[in-house]
C-alpha positions as CSV (number, residue, x, y, z in Angstrom):
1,X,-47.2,98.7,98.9
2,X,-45.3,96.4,96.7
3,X,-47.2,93.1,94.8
4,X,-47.6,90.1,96.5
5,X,-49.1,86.6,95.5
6,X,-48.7,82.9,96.6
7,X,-49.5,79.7,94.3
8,X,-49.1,76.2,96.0
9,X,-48.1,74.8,92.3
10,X,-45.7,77.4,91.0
11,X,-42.3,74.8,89.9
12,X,-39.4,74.5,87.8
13,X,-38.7,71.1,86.5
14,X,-41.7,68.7,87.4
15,X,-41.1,69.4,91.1
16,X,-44.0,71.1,93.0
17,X,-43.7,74.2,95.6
18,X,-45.5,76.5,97.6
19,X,-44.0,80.0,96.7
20,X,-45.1,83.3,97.9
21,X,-43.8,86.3,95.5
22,X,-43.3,89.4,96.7
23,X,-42.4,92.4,94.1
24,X,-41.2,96.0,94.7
25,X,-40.4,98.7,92.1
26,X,-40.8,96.4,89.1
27,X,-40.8,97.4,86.0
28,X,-37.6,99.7,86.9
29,X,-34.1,98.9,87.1
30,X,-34.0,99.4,90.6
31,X,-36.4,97.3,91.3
32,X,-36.4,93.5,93.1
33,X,-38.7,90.4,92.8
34,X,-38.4,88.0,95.5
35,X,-39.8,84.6,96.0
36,X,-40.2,82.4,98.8
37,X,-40.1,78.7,98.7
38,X,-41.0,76.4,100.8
39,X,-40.9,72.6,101.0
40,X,-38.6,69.6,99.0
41,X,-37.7,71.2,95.8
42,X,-35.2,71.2,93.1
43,X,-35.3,74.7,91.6
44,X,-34.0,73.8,87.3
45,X,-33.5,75.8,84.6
46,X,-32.6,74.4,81.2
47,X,-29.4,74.5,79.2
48,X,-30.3,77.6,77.3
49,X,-31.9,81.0,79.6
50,X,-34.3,83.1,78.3
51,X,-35.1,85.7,80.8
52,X,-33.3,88.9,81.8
53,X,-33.3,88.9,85.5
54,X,-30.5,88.3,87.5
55,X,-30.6,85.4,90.1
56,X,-29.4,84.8,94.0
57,X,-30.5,82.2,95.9
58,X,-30.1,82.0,99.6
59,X,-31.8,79.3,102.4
60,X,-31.3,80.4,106.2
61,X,-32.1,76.8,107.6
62,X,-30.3,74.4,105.2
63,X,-27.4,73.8,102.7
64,X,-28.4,74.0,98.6
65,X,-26.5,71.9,96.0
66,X,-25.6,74.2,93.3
67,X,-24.7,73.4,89.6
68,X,-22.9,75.8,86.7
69,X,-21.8,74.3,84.1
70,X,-19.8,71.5,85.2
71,X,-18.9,72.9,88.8
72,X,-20.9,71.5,91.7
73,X,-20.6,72.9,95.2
74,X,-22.5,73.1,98.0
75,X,-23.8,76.7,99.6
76,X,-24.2,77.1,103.3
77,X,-26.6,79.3,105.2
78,X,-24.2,82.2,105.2
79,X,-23.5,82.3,101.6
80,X,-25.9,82.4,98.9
81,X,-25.7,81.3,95.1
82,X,-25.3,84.0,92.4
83,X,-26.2,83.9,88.5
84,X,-26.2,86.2,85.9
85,X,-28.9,86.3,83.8
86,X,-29.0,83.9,81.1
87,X,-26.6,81.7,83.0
88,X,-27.5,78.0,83.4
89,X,-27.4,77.0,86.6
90,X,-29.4,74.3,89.2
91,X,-30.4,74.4,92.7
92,X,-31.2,71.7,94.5
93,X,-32.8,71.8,98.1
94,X,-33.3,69.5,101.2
95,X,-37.2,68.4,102.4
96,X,-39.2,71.6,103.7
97,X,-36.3,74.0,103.4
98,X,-37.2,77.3,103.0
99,X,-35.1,79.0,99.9
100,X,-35.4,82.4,98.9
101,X,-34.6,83.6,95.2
102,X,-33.9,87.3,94.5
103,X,-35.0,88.5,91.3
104,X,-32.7,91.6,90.2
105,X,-32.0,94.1,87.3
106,X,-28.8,95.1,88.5
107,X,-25.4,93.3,89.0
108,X,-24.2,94.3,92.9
109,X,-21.0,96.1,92.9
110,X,-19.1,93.4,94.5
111,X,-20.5,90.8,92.0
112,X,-19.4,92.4,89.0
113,X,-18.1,89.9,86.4
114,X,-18.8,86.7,88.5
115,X,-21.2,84.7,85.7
116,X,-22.3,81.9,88.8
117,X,-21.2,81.2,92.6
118,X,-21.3,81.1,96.0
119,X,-21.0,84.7,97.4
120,X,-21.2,85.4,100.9
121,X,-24.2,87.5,102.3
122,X,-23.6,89.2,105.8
123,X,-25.9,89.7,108.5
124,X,-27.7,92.4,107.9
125,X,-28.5,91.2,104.1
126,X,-29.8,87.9,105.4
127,X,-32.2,89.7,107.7
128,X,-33.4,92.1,105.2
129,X,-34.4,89.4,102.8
130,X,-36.9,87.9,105.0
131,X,-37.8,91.0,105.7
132,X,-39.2,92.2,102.6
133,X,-40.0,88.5,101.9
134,X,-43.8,89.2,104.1
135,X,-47.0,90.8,103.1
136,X,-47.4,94.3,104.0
137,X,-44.0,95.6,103.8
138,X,-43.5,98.9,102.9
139,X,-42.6,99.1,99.0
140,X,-40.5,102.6,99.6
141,X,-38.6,101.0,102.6
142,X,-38.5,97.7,100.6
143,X,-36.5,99.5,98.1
144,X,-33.9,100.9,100.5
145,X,-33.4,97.3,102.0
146,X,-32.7,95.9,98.4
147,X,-29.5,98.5,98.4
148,X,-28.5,97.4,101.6
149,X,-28.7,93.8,100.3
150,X,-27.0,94.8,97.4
151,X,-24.0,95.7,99.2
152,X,-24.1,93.2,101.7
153,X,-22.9,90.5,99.0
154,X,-19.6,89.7,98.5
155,X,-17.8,87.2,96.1
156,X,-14.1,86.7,97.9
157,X,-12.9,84.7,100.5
158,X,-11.8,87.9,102.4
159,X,-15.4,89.2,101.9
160,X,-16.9,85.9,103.5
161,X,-14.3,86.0,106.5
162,X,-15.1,89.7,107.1
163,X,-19.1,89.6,107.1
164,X,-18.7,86.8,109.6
165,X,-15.8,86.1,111.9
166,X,-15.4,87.0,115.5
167,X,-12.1,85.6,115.9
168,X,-9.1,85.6,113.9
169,X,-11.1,84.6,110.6
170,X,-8.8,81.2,110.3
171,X,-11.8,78.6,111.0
172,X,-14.3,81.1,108.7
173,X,-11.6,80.6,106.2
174,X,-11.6,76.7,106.1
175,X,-15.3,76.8,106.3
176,X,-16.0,78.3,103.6
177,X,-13.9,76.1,102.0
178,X,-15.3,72.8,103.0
179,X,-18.9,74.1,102.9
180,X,-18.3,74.2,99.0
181,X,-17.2,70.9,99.1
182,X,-18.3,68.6,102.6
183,X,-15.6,65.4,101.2
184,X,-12.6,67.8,101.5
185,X,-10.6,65.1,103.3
186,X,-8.1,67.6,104.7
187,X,-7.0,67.2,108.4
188,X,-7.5,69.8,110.6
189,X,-3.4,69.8,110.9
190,X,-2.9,70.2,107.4
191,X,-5.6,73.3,107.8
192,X,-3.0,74.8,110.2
193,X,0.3,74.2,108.4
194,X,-2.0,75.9,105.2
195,X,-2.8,79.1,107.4
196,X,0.5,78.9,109.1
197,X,-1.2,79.0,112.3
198,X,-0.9,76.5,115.2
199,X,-3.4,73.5,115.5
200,X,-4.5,74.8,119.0
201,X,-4.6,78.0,117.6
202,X,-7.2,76.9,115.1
203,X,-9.0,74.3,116.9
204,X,-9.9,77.1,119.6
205,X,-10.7,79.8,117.0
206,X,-13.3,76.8,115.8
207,X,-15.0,77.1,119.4
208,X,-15.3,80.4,119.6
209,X,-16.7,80.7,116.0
210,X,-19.1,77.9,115.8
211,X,-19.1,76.6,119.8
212,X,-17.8,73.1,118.8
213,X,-14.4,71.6,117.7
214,X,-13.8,71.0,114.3
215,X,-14.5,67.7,114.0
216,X,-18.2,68.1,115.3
217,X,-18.7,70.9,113.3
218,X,-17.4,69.2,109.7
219,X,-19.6,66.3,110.6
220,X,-23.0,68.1,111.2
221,X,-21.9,70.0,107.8
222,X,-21.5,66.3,106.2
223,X,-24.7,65.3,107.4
224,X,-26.4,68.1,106.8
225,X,-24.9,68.5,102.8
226,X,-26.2,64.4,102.8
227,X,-29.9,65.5,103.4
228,X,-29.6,67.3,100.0
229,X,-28.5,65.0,98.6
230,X,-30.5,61.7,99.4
231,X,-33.4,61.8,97.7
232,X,-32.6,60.2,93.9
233,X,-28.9,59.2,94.5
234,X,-27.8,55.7,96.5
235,X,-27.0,55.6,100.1
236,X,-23.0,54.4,99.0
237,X,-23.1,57.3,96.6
238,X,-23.8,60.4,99.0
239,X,-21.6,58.9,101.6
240,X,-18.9,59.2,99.3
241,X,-19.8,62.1,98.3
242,X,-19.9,64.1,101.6
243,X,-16.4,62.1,102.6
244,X,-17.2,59.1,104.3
245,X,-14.8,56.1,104.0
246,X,-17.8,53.7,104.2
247,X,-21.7,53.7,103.8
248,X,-21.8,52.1,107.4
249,X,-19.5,54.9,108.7
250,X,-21.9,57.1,107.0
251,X,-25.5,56.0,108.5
252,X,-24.3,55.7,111.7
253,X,-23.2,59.2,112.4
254,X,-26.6,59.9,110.0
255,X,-28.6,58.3,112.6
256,X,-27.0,59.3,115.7
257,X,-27.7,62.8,114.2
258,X,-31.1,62.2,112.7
259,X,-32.8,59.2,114.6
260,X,-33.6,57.6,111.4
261,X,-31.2,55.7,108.6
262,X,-30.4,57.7,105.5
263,X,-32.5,55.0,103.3
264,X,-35.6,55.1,105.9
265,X,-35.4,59.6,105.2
266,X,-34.4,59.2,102.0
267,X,-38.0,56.8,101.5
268,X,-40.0,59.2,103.6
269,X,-39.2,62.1,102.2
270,X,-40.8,60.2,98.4
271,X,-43.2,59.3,100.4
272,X,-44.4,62.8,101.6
273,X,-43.5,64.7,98.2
């Protein structure tokens, strides 16, 4: 069997967690760390990295805020954040997300060269990481899951459009896109005349990727990048930074969507950390 341990204090920063660690192979260079986090955190490291592990971070119920250097995107649940080790990097997630944060020796093939970034993790990856992510797991079968995680990473827009689209790959393609940044104040016209596809064309490839037309779907993705973001910046601040016009603009569609006002979750939320 491989390790396991929890601690309901483990942190980086001054932010506490509850993080469960589970370990297979260590020691080796095929081995893998991974450790589960749950609740309102902001996961830090400092300007200069000491350790020797490489990093990926992935959250299947939320968006994380990610930082490198002076490059700030936003990574949804189909993509997950890579760093080399040694690379200074932050991730920041919304209250009681769950985040995962893969601990490895080895560079994946696909990843080769990329210091820090979003990368896109397909299905099958995704499910293998909470699988190995629970007491008990065999450490042998663990091992082979890692490969399969391993090659289920990709760092291209092709990759990301390939793990996941059903339909012609167009609305994965502008997804991706405005997942990394939610104020992207490009039409859903000017997406078309980009992909030199009709607007129909895209708009229905929208509803049969993500059951909703585009402009539903790039507001729940607003609102759901402004959750991240709320605690510890102003209201007027994260609406313009997820692309509202107006803070009013902004907590209405956060209310309709949440039943609460963005300063009313953005208190509760310090309340209950």
């Amino acid at each position: 069997m491989g390790s396991h341990s929890a601690t309901g204090a483990g942190h980086f920063g001054t932010d506490p967690l509850w993080c469960e660690e589970y370990g297979y192979g260590l020691g080796t260079l095929t081995g893998v760390l991974v450790l589960r986090y749950r609740s309102a955190a902001v996961l830090e490291f400092g300007q200069s990295r000491q350790d020797f592990l490489h990093q990926l971070y992935w959250s299947p119920d939320g968006m994380l805020s990610t930082r490198y250097g002076a490059d700030t995107q936003f990574v949804g649940a189909r993509e997950a954040f890579w760093a080399h080790r040694a690379v200074s990097h932050e991730v920041r997630a919304a209250d009681r997300q769950t985040v995962y944060r893969i601990c490895l020796r080895q560079v994946p093939e696909m990843l080769g060269g990329l210091r820090a970034g979003a990368v896109s993790i397909d299905d099958e990856a995704a499910r293998l990481v909470q699988a190995i992510a629970r007491p008990g797991y065999d450490e042998q079968a663990a091992l082979v899951a890692r490969e399969r995680i391993m090659a289920g990473l990709g760092a291209s827009t092709r990759d990301f459009v390939g793990h996941h689209a059903t339909g012609t790959g167009f609305a994965m393609t502008v997804a991706r896109a405005l997942s990394h940044d939610p104020g992207d104040p490009v039409r859903l016209e000017e997406w078309a005349e980009r992909l030199h596809v009709s607007v129909k064309t895209l708009q229905r490839d929208f509803v049969r990727e993500f059951g909703m037309p585009y402009s539903q779907w790039r507001t729940k993705l607003r609102l759901r990048a402004s959750r991240v973001l709320l605690e510890g910046r102003p209201v007027a601040e994260v609406a313009r930074r997820v692309g509202y016009a107006t803070p009013s603009a902004f907590i209405t569609a956060f209310a309709r969507e949440y039943g609460c006002t963005p300063g009313r979750y953005a208190l509760h939320e310090a309340d209950s950390a």
